[in-house]
C-alpha positions as CSV (number, residue, x, y, z in Angstrom):
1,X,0.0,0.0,0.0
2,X,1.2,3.7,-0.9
3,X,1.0,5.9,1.6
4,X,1.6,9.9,1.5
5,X,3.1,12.5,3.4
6,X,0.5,14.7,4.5
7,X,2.6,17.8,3.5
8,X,2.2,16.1,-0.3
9,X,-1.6,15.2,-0.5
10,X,-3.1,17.2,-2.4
11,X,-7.2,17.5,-2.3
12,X,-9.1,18.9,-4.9
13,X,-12.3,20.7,-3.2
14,X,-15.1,22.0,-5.6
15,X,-17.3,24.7,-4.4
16,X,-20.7,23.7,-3.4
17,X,-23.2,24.3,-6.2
18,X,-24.8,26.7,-4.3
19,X,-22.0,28.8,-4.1
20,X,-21.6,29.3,-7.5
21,X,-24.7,29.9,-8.5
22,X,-24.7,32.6,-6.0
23,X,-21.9,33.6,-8.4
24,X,-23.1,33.1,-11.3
25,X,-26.5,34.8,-10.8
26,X,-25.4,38.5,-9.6
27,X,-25.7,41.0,-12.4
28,X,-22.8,42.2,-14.9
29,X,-23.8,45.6,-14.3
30,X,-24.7,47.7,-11.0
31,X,-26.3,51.1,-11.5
32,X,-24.7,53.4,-9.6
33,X,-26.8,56.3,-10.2
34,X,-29.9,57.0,-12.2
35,X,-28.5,55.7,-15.9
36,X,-25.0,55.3,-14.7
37,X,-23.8,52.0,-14.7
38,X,-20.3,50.0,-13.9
39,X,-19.3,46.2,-14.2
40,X,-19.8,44.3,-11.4
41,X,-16.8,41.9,-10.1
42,X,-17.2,39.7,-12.3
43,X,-14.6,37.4,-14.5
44,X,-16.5,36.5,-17.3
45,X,-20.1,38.0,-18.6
46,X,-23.2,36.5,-18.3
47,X,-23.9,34.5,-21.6
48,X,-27.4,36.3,-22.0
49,X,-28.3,39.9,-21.0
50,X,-31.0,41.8,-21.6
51,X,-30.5,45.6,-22.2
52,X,-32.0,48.7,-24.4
53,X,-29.8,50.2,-27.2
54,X,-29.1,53.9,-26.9
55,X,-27.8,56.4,-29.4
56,X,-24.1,57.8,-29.3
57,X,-24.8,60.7,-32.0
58,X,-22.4,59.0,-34.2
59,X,-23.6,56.1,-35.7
60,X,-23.1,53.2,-32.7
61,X,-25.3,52.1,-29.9
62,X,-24.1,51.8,-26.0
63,X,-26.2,49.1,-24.4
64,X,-28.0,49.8,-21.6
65,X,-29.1,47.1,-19.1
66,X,-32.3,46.8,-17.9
67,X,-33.5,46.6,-14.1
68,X,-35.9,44.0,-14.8
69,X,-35.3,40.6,-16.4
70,X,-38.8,40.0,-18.0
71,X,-39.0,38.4,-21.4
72,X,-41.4,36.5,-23.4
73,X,-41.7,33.1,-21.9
74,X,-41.6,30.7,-25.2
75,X,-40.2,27.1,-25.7
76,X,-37.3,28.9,-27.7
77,X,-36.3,30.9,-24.4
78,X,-36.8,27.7,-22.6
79,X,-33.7,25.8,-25.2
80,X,-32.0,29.2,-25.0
81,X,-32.1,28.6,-21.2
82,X,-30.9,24.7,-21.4
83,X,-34.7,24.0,-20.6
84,X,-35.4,22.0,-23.9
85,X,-38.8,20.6,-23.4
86,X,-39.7,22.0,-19.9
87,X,-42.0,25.2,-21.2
88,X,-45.3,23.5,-18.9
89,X,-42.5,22.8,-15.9
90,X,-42.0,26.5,-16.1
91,X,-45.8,27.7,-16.2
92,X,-46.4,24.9,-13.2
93,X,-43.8,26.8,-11.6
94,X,-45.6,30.1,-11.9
95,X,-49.3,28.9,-11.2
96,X,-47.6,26.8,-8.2
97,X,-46.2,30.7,-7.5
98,X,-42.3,29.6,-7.2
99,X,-41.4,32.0,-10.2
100,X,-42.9,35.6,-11.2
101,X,-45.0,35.1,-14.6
102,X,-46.7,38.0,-15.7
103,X,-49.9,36.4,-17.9
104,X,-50.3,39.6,-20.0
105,X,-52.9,38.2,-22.8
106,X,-54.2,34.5,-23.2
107,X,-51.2,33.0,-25.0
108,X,-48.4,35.5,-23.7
109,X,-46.5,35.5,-20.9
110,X,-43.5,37.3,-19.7
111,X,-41.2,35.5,-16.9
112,X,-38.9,37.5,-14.8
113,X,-35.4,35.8,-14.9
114,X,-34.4,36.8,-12.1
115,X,-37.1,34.5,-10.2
116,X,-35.7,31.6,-12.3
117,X,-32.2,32.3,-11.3
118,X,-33.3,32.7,-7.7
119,X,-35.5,29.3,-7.6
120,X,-32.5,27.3,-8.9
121,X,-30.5,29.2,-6.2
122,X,-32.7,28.0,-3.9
123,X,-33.0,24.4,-5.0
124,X,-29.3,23.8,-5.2
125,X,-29.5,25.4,-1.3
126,X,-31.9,23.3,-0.1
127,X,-31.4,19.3,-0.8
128,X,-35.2,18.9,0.7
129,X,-37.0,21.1,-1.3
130,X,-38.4,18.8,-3.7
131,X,-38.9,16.0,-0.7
132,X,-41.8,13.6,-1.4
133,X,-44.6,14.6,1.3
134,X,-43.0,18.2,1.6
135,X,-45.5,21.5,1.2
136,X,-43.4,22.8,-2.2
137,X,-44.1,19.6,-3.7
138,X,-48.0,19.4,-2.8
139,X,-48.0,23.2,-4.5
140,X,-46.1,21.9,-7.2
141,X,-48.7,18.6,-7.8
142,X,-51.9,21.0,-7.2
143,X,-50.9,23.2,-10.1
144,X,-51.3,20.4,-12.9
145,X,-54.5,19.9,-12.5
């Protein structure tokens, strides 16, 4: 049997994954002031932002971002999202009320990203959140039928 000196083991620790989402999910931007913005600490961008486009008088565009995260909630978003197939897991998330869905006409909704963000956030906290018996799995159930 090999045996090491405790001054050469080496262990490899990963982060928990709640930790990094924690990470991963604060915004690219902070707004300092009304329309003033700076990067946050961050090492690398998110992959998707949302943000309005505004004029510099000389042909190019300075993006702005936007305070809210609410886009059109579509299967497309849902791939875009690496949610392939889960568009109904998303609006029984809504109706069940763990993410902010704004139902604005019959076959239209906007879904606020940040909820999404935060609901993973808290599932990767919480190992028991999804327990079988447990309250956010009877809202969960009620809001299929």
């Amino acid at each position: 049997m090999l045996a090491l000196k405790p001054e050469t083991a080496v262990v490899a620790v990963a982060k928990p994954w709640a930790t990094r989402l924690r990470k991963l999910t604060k915004p690219a931007m902070t707004q300092i002031a009304p329309g003033k913005w700076t990067p946050s600490e961050l090492k690398v961008p998110p992959d998707v932002s949302l943000c309005h486009w505004r004029s510099n008088g000389d042909g190019t565009f300075q993006p702005i971002p936007v305070n809210e995260r609410f886009t059109r909630l579509n299967r497309k978003l849902t791939d875009q999202l690496g949610l392939k197939g889960q568009y109904n897991t998303l609006l029984r998330l809504a109706h069940a009320g763990f993410l902010e869905v704004v139902f604005i006409a019959p076959h239209c909704a906007l879904i606020n990203l940040d909820s999404l963000f935060n609901h993973i956030r808290r599932c990767a906290e919480d190992r028991e959140f999804w327990v079988e018996g447990g309250k956010n799995r009877k809202l969960y159930m009620q809001s299929m039928f």
